[in-house]
C-alpha positions in Angstrom: 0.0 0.0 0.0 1.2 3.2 -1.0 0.9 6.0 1.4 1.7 10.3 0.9 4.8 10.5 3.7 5.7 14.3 2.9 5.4 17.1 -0.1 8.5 18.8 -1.2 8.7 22.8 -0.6 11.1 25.7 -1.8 14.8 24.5 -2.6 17.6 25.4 0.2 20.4 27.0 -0.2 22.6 26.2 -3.7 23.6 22.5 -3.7 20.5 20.6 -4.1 18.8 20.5 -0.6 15.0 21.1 -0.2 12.3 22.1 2.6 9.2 19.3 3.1 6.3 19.3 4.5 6.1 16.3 6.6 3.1 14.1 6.5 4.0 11.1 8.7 4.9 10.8 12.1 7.5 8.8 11.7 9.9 11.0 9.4 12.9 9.1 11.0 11.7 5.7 9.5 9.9 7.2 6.0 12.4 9.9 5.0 15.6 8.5 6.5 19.0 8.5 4.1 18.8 5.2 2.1 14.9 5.2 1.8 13.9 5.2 -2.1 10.4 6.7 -2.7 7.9 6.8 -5.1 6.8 10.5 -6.2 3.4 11.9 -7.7 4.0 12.9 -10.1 5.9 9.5 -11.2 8.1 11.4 -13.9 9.9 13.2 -11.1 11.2 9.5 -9.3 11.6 7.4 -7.8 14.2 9.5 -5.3 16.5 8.1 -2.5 17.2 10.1 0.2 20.7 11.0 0.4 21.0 12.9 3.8 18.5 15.0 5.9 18.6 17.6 8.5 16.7 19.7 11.0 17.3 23.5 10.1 15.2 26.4 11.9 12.4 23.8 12.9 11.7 22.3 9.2 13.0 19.0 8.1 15.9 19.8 5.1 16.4 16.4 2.2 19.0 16.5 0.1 18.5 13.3 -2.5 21.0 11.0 -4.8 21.6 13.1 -8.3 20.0 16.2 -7.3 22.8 18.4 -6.9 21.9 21.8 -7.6 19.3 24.7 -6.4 17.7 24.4 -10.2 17.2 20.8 -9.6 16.0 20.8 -6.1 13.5 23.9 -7.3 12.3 21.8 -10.3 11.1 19.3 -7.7 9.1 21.9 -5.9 5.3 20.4 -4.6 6.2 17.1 -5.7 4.5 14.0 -3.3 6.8 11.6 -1.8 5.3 8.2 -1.7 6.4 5.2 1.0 5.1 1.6 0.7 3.8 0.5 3.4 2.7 -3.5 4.5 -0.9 -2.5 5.0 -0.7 -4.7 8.0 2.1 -2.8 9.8 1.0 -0.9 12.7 2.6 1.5 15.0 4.3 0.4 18.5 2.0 2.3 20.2 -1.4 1.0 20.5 -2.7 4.9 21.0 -1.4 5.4 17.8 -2.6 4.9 14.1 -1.9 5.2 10.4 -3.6 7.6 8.8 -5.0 4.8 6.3 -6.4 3.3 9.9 -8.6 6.2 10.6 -10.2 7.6 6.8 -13.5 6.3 6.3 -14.4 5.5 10.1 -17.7 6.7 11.1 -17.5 9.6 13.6 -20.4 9.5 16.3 -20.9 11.0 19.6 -21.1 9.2 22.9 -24.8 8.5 22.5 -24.5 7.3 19.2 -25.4 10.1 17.6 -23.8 9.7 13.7 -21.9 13.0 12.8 -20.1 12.0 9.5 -17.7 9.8 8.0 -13.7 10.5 7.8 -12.7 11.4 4.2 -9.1 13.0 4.7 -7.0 13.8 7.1 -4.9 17.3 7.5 -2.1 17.2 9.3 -1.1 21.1 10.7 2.0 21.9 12.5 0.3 22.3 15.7 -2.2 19.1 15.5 -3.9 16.9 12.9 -7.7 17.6 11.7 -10.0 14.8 10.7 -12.3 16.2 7.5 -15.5 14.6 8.2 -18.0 14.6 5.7 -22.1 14.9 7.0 -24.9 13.2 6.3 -26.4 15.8 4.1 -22.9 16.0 1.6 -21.2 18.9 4.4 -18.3 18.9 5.9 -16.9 19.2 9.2 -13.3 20.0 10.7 -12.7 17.6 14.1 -9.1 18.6 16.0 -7.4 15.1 16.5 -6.3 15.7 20.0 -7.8 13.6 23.0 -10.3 15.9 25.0 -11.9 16.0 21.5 -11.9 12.6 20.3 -11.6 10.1 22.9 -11.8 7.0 21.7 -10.9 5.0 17.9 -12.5 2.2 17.6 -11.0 0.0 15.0 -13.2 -2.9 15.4 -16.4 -1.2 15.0 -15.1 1.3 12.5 -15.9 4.5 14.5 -14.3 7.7 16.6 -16.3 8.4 19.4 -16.0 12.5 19.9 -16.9 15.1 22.7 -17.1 18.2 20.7 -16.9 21.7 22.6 -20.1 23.9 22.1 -20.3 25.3 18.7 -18.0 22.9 17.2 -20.9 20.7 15.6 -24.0 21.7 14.8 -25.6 18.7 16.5 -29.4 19.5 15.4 -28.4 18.2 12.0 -27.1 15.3 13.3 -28.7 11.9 12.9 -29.0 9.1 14.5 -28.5 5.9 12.7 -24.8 4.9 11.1 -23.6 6.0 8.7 -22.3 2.9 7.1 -25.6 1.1 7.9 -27.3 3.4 5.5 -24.3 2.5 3.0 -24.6 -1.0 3.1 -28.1 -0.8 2.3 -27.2 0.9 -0.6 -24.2 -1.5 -1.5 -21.7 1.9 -1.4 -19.6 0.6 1.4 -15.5 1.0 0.4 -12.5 -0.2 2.8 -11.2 2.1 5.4 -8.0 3.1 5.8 -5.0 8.5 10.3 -2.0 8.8 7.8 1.2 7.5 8.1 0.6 10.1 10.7 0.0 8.4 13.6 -1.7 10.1 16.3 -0.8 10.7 19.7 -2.4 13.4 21.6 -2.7 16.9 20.1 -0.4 16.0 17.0 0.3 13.7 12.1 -0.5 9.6 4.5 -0.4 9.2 5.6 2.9 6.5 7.3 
């Protein structure tokens, strides 16, 4: 399984480094030196990481053959791509992939169904689960733990506790979403990304 581990930003300096934006939460495993990955778009890889480095808080890549700021710049926004076993999971059992958490239902503590996961943004101060409603809405959930306080992988739901004014719960309703799916044969597999959450964190691996 292929999973988005980080986007590439504004070259650094003159010999061939570049700025990412990290979208896994475990850049010293994805985006170590030696790792080859996958790019969107394809033309631009695959790349293998040739060193990397912490520089005024952002993660710095320098890879094999790119040896120049015009290089590095020519790779600006491109997607770097890890595979991942789908069955790998984190060490932490309060953790998850980001291809764990899309597509669970997201309810409240009574039941009440508020959406269904559809994407996952990870921000540098904490991840946000982009729930889609009942009625084709959407809904921004902070991933932190006073807010949702429990994943339940078996039942394919996040239990929540919004704070007032966070959900408009008189649109809510109550019934799964993925019951009224199956009735309609639209149910697809569910996959947080390769960001893995712990509290108040970030293709997803």
């Amino acid at each position: 399984m292929q999973l988005v581990v980080a986007r590439i930003g504004r070259a650094h300096g003159i010999k061939g480094e570049v700025t990412v934006e990290v979208r896994t939460d475990e850049p010293e495993l994805r985006l170590a030196p030696g790792a080859v990955l996958a790019t969107d778009p394809a033309s631009a890889g695959p790349l293998t990481i040739e060193t990397g480095r912490v520089h005024s808080g952002r993660l710095l890549l320098r890879f094999e053959g790119v040896r120049d700021r015009n290089a590095a710049e020519a790779l600006r926004n491109t997607l770097l791509i890890a595979e991942v076993d789908p069955a790998e999971l984190p060490e932490d059992p309060e953790e998850f992939y980001d291809h764990q958490l899309i597509d669970l239902d997201v309810v409240l503590a009574d039941g009440t169904a508020i959406g269904r996961i559809t994407e996952i943004t990870h921000l540098p101060s904490q991840d946000l689960f982009i729930v889609e409603r009942p009625d084709g809405g959407e809904v921004m959930i902070p991933f932190v733990e006073e807010i949702v306080t429990e994943i339940d992988l078996e039942e394919q739901r996040a239990v929540i506790a919004p704070p007032p004014g966070l959900i408009d719960e008189t649109q809510a309703v109550i019934a799964s979403s993925r019951d009224e799916d199956a009735a309609d044969g639209v149910r697809e597999g569910g996959t947080r990304a390769d960001g893995t959450w712990a509290s108040g964190s970030g293709e997803d691996a």
